[in-house]
N, C-alpha and C positions, 0 to 999 in steps of 0.2 A: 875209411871205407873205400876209399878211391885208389890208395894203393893196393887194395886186396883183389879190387874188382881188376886194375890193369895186370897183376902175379895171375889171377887165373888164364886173363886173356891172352898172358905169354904162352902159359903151361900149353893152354890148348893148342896154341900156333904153333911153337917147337914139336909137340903131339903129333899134329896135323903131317906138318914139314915133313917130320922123320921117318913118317910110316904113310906119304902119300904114296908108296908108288905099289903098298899093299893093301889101301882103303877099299871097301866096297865103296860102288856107287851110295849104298842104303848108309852107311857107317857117314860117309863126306857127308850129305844130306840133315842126318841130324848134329854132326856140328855145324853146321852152316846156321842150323835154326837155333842151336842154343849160344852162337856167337851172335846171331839177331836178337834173341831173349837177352842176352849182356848187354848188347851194346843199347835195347831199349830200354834196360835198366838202367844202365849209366848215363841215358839223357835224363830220364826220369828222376834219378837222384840228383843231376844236375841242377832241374827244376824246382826241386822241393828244397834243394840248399841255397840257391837263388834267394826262393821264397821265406825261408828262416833266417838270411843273413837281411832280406829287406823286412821282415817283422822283428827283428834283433835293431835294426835302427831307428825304426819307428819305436820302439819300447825303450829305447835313450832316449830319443826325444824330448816324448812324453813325461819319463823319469825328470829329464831336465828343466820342463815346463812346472811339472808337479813340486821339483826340489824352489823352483824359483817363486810358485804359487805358496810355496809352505812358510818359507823367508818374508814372502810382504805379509801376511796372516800371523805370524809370529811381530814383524815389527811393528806390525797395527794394534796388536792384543796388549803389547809393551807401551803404546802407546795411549791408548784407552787407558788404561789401571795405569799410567800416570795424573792422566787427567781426572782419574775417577777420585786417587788420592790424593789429588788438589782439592776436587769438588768437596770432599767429604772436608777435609781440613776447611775448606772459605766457609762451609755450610756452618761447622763447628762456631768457628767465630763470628759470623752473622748471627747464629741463633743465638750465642751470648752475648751479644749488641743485643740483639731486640729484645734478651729476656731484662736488661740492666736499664735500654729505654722502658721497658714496659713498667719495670719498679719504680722508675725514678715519673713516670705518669701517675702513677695510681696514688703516690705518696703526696705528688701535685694536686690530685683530684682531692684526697682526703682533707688537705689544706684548704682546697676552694670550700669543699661541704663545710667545713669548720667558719672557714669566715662567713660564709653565706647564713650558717645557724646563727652564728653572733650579730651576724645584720638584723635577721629575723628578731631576735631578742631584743634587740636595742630600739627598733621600731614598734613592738606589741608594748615595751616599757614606756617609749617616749607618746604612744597612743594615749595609754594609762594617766599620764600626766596630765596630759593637755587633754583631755576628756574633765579630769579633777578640777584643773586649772578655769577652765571655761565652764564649770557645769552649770551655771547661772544664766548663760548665753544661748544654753541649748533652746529655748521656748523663742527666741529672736531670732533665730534661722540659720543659728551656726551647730554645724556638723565633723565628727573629726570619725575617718575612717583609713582603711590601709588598701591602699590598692596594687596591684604589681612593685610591692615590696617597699613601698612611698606612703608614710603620714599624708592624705588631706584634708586640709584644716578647710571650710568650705562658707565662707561669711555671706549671705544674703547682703545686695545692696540695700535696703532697708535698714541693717544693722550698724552700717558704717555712714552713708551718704544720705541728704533729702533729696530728693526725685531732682534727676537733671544733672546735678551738682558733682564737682571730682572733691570736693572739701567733706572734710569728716568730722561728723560730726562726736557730741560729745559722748554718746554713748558708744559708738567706734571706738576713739581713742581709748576708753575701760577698757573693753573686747581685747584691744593690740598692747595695752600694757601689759597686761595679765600673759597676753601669751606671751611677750617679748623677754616676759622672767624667766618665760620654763626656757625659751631658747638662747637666752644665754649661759642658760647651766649645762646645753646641750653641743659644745663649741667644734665638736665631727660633725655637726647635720649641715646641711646644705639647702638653702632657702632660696624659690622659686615663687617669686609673687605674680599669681596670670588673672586679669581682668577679663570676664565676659558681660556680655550684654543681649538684646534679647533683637526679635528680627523689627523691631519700629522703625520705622528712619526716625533719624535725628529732626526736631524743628527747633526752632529761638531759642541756639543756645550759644550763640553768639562766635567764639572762634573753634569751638569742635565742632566738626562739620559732620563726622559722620560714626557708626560705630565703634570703629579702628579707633578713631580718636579717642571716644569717651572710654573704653575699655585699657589703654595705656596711659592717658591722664589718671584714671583711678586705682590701675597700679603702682604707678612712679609714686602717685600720693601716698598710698601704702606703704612701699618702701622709704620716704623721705621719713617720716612718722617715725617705722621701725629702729633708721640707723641715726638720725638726727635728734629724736627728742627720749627714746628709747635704748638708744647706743648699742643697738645690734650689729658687728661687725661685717660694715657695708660689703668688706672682698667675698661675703658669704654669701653676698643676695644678688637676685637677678629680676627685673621685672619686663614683662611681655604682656600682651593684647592678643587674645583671640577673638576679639570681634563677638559677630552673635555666631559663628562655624561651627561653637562646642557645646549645642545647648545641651541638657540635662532631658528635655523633651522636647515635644513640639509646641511649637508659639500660639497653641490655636485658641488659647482662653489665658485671662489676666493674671489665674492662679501659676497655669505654668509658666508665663513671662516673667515673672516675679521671681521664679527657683531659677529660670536662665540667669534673670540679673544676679551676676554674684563677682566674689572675688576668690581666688582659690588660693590655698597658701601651701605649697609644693614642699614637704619636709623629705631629703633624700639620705642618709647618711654616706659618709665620704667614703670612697673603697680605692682607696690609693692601696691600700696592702693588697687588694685582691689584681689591681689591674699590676701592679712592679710584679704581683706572680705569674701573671699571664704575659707578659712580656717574657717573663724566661724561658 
């Protein structure tokens, strides 16, 4: 365009030159305005090309900011859906961990219900016995029940001892024979002998001074009985005092100090299979 515009402005000048010295005044006049109309075209187009060569660099720019925004958005996207086909791969292998812990729990579980059933069984059986074994004792103040998953064997001092006394007498010793048959046939169970007594204090009884005392003198006695003259296998027994702490009731009349005073005979069966499970 700018060579076309300077070809005309020659044409007209040579024009002008060659035939000034025949121009009218009116003929020079309007070339003068249409070499003004030229040349305010050719600033004008000066400006408008100006303005497209600075809109042509801003649109590189842009293009090069745009090309450089598209490269970090592409290597981020690359980057992601690697991560993502990590995540899904660790997820994969985690949830086959936890579904092979979850089997290997439940098959544990099933093993504890199983021993647990066979404890329950061997207690409702060993009840059985020793309910047989003692039925004669029942009307003397001995009681055999199951509590939190434990035979107890539950003797009235009356049954065993005369008032005061840690010595047993002879119808006690009947009582612990008899039971000390059914538990040596029973050689899992686990024997706990606990003394109670009732809320009196102690007077004239010469070196027990108080209930602690007389409630472990009458177990020790109990166990000496069992594993010495009975031969119940002593590593099996335990004897303890609680004092008057665990009465049965309240002390407030002779009948109920009577069911306090007692001896209790703790049957547990051994759960070593259950606790080496529980360990693993």
């Amino acid at each position: 365009m700018k060579r076309i515009i300077l070809f005309l402005f020659a044409v007209m000048a040579v024009s002008a030159w060659s035939s000034c010295v025949i121009l009218s005044p009116k003929k020079y006049k309007s070339l003068l305005s249409k070499q003004d109309s030229l040349s305010k075209g050719w600033t004008e187009s000066q400006q408008k090309n100006e303005s497209l060569e600075g809109l042509i660099a801003r649109l590189r720019k842009d293009t090069v900011g745009l090309s450089s925004a598209l490269n970090d958005l592409k290597s981020r996207y690359s980057e992601m859906d690697s991560n993502y086909t990590k995540l899904r791969s660790n997820s994969s292998s985690e949830i086959n961990k936890l579904s092979s812990d979850l089997k290997k729990r439940e098959q544990r579980l099933k093993e504890v219900e199983e021993i647990l059933r066979k404890r329950d069984e061997a207690t409702n059986q060993l009840k059985e016995k020793l309910q047989q074994a003692l039925l004669g004792f029942a009307k003397n103040g001995l009681t055999v029940e199951i509590r939190n998953g434990k035979v107890y064997v539950s003797l009235m001092d009356k049954l065993l001892f005369p008032s005061g006394s840690i010595i047993i007498d002879e119808k006690g010793k009947q009582a612990l024979s008899q039971l000390a048959d059914v538990l040596k046939q029973q050689p899992e169970i686990n024997i706990a002998v606990e003394g109670h007594t009732d809320s009196q204090k102690i007077t004239n009884l010469g070196q027990i001074k108080d209930n602690w005392d007389l409630s472990v003198l009458r177990s020790t006695s109990v166990v000496r009985y069992l594993t010495e003259v009975s031969k119940v296998e002593a590593v099996r027994m335990t004897a303890t005092g609680k004092g008057e702490f665990q009465p049965l009731g309240p002390n407030t009349t002779a009948e109920s100090r009577s069911k306090n005073r007692r001896i209790e005979i703790v049957l547990s069966p051994k759960l070593d299979e259950l606790y080496d499970l529980i360990k693993q």
